[in-house]
N, C-alpha and C positions, 0 to 999 in steps of 0.2 A: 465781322470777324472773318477775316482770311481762312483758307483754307488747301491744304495739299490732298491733289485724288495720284497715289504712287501705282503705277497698273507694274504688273511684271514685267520683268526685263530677261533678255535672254545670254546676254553677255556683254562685258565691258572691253572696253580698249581704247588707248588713247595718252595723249603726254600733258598732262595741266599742270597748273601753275596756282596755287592757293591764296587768299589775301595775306596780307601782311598780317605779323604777330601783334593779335591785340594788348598782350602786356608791354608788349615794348615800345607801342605808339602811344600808349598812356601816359608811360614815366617819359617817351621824348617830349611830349609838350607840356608836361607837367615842370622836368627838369631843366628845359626850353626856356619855358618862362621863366624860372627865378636865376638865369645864366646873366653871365655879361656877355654883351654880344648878341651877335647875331647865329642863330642856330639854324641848318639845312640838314631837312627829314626827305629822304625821297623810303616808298615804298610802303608809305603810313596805311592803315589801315582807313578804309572810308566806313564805317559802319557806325551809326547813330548812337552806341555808346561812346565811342571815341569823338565823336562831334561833339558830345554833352563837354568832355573837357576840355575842348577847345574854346565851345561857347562859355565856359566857367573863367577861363582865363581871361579871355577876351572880354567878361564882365566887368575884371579885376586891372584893365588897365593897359593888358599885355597887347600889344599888335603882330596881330598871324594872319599870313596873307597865305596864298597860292598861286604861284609860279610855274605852270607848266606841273610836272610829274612831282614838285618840290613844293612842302610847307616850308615859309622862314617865319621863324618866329624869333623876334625882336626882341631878346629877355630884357629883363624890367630889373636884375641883381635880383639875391635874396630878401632883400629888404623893401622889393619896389612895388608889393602890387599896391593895390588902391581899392578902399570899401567899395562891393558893388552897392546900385541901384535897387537892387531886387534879391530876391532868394535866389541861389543859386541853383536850378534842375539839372540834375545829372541822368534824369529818365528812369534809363532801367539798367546801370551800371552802379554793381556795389563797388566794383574798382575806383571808381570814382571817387563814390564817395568816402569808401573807407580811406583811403591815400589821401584826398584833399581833406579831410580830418585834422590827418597829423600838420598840415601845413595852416590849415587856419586857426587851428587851436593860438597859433604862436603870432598872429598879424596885433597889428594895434587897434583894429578898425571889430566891431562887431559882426557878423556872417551869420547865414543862416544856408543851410542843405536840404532840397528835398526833391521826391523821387515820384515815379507811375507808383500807381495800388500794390504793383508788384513789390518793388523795393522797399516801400513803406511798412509792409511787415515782415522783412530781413531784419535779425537782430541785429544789433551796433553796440551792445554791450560791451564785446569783446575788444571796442577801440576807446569808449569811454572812460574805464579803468583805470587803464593804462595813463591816457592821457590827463585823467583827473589826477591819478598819482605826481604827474608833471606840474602842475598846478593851471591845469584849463579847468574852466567853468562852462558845462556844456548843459542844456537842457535840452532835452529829448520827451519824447511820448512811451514811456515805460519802456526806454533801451533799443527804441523802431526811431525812425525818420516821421517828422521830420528833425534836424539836428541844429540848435543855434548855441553859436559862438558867442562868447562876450570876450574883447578886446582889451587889448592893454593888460593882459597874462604874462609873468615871467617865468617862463618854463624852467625846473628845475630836472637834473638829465636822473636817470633810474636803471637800475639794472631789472630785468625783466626777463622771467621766466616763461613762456607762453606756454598756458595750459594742453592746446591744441597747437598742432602742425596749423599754421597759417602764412601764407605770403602776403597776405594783403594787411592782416594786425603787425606784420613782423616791417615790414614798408610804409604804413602809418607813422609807428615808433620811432625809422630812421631820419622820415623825412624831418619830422615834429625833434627829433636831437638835434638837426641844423642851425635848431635858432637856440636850445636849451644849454644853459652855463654848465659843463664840465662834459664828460665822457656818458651817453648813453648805449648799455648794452641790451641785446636781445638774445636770448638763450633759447632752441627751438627744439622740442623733443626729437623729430627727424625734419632731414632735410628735402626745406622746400624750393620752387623757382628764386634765382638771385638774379632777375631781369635789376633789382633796384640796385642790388650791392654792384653789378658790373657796370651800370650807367653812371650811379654816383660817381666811381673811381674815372671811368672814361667824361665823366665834364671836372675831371679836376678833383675831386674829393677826397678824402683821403678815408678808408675804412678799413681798420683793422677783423680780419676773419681768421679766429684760430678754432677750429672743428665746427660746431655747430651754435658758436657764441660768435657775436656779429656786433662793432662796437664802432659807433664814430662819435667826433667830436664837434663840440659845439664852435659859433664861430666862425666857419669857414667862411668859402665860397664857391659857385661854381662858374667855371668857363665855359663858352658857346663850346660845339662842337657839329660835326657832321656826320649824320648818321643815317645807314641805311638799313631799315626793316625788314628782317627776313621775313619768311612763307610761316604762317601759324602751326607749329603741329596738331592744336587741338583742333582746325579746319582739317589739316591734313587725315586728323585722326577717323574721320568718316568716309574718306577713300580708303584709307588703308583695312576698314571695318569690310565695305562695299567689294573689294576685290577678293577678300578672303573668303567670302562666304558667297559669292556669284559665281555661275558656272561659264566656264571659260572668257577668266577675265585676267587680261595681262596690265597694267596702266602704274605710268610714270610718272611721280610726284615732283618736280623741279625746284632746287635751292629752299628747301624744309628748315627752321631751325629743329637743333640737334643737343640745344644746350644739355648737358646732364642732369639737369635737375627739373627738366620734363619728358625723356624719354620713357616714363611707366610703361606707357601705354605700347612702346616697342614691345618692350619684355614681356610685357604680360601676354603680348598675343602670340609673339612668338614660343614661349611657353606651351602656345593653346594648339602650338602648330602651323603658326602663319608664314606662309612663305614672303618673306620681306630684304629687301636686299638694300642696302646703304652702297653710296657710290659717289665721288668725287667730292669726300669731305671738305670744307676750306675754312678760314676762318675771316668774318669780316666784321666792326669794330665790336673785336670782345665776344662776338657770339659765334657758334660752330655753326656749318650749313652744310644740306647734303642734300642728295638724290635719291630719290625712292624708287624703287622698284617691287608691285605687290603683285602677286600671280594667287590665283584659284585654290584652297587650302582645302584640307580635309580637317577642321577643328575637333579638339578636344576640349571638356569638362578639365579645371583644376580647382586649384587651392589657392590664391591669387595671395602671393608674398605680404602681410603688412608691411612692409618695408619699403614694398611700389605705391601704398593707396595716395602718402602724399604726392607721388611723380607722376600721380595719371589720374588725380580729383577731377578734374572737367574733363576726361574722355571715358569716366565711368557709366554713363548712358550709352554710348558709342560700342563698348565691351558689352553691354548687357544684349546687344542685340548681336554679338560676336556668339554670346555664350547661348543663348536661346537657340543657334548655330548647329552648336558644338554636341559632340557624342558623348552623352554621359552629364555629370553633376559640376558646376560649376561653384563655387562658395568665395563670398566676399566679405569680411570681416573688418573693424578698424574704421569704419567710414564714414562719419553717426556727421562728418562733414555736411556729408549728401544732402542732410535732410533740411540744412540752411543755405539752399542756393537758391537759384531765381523760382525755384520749388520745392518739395519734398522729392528729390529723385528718385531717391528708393523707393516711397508706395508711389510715384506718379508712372514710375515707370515699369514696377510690377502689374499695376492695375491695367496697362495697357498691354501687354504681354499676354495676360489672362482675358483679355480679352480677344487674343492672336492664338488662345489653346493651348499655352505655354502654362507647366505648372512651376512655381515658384512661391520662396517663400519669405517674408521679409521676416526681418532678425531687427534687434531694436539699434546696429551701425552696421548693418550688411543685409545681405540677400543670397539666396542659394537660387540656383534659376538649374533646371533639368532641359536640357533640349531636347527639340522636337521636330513634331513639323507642324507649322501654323497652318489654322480651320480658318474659314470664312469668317471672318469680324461680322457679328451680329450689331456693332454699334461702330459710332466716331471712335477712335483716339482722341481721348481728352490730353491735351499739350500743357495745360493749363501756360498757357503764354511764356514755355518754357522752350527759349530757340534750340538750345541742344536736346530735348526733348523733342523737339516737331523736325529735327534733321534725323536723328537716331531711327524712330519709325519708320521713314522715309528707307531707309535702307530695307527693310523689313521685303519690302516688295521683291526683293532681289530673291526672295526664298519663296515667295508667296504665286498662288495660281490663281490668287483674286487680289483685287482693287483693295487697296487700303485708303480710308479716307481719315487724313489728319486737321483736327478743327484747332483756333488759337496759333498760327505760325506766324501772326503778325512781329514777335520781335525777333527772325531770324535776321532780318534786315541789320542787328544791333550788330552781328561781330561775321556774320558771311552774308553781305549784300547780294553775292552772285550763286549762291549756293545751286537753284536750280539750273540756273544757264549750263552751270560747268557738269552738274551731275546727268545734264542730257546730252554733254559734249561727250560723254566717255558711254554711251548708249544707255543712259535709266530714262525712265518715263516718266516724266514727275510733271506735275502741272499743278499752280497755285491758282485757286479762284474764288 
């Protein structure tokens, strides 16, 4: 079991460069695959979740090479993959698995999905439903992975209300109306990431988006295309954490995406007082991109908008150790999300805070965190094999006059392969061993 020892640091500075966005390298080789044609990704993300869907594809038929800086992947039509040989592992990516859901529901061929310990007890309820309403036949281990398909389904399309803000149920849905006869909608209480609705339309597709109801039609198809992956903000979102809360730290984040429907985590920090500066906005196919500039902040305790929690659900560990920061009382409400990702984040990440001196309190979809200043960690940080969990701590050091030692880092590797490289390029001290 891997492990990070963060020692303090005394200041940051420096211009990097984040990986590429893991939602968007997802749906390219997802969308990749079922295109006509030939499709060019430069900027993909390399990180062993995104591998898993490559290697799922590539199980199914598709051929995806590498070319220098550039995936091509040789789509196969919507109608072309081919039964794999084996179960499908997606590892430890629920992106994965919930998205390739909606598309095997709909094959001829029978499938089966599954995943590390971690994944395996992620619920899948939430895309089951759904898709059982369409008429797929799934069996599952009481609504956990692993997930099999039976073949030869004719999807019927459904208008759908999604109980919860979801990107990933609400991208299931769309993919899985591609093959389904008539108009499937998706209705979302607020608005979440449309990495899917902008990629559908840019390989061709055609989706109707009127407020927060999202509808395409059955039938189509989609065209190769070429695409290049911006900078991840939720990578970005632990620099931008790092600068705010370190003393005398100036650092430049390069070509970020910027889409609106994942800058929470701007807002919120800037809210909390973060000095953040946006610069040389642009736009490259479909997605916004910009420049970061994050300097030394003096944080405050707020009241965190619900109306941000779905625009900043995966940078919510990264705040939590913004707000452990901050002067005063910080309150998170709306977020009961938290508690089904690659962990419980709210007690995983309360329980290590408290173990940093930090008093905090969890709520049964939030958490109130009072900042402070962090005591001697009398134990590990348990990570519970949670990567944005074992990078979040990691910052911790930047406030701390002792050694933090974080256990469980092993799947930081899934979505920031270079995480430490870059975090001792901009002066942290971090060492995995």
């Amino acid at each position: 079991m891997a492990k990070f020892i963060a020692k303090p640091a005394k200041s940051l500075s420096g211009n990097i460069k984040v990986p590429g966005d893991k939602s968007i390298s997802h749906r390219s080789v997802m969308l990749g695959s079922l295109a006509n044609g030939i499709t060019e990704v430069t900027g993909l993300l390399e990180g062993e979740d995104v591998i898993s869907t490559i290697k799922s594809f590539r199980s199914m038929g598709v051929d995806i090479d590498r070319n220098d800086d550039k995936l091509i992947i040789n789509g196969v039509g919507i109608d072309g993959l081919q039964k794999p040989d084996i179960a499908l592992n997606v590892g430890n990516s629920g992106t994965s698995m919930r998205l390739i859901s909606g598309i095997l529901a709909a094959q001829s061929f029978d499938s089966e999905l599954i995943g590390d310990e971690s994944l395996s007890e992620r619920p899948m309820g939430r895309i089951i439903k759904p898709l059982t309403e369409m008429g797929a036949i799934i069996n599952s281990q009481g609504n956990k992975p692993p997930l099999k398909f039976f073949g030869g389904q004719k999807l019927q399309s459904i208008s759908y209300d999604l109980p919860i803000a979801s990107a990933q149920v609400k991208s299931c849905l769309l993919l899985a109306g591609m093959y389904a006869e008539g108009k499937t909608c998706v209705s979302e209480p607020a608005t979440t990431r449309n990495h899917t609705e902008n990629m559908l339309q840019g390989f061709g597709y055609k989706v109707n988006i009127d407020s927060d109801n999202i509808c395409i039609e059955g039938g189509g198809e989609l065209k190769s295309s070429k695409i290049q992956v911006p900078g991840d903000i939720s990578s970005a979102a632990f620099f931008m954490v790092a600068a705010s809360i370190a003393n005398n730290a100036d650092i430049t984040l390069s070509a970020v995406n910027v889409n609106p429907t994942r800058t929470g985590v701007i807002n919120i920090l800037r809210l909390m007082g973060a000095n953040i500066e946006l610069s040389n906005q642009r736009e490259i196919g479909g997605e916004l991109l910009a420049d970061f500039r994050i300097k030394s902040s003096e944080l405050s305790g707020i009241e965190i908008p619900e109306e941000l929690v779905p625009l900043a659900i995966d940078e919510f560990p990264a705040i939590f150790i913004a707000a452990s920061c901050a002067k005063g009382l910080t309150t998170l409400t709306g977020a009961k999300e938290l508690r089904v990702k690659e962990s419980d984040r709210i007690q995983v990440m309360a329980d290590g805070l408290i173990t940093l001196g930090i008093d905090c309190e969890v709520l049964d979809d939030g958490i109130t965190i009072y900042g402070g200043e962090y005591h001697k960690p009398l134990e590990v940080i348990k990570s519970h094999h949670d990567h944005r969990i074992s990078m979040s701590f990691a910052l911790a050091s930047l406030r701390s006059r002792f050694d933090i030692e974080i256990e469980g880092v092993d799947n930081v590797k899934t979505s920031f392969p270079n995480f430490v490289e870059l975090a001792n390029s901009i002066g942290m001290d971090l060492h995995e061993i």
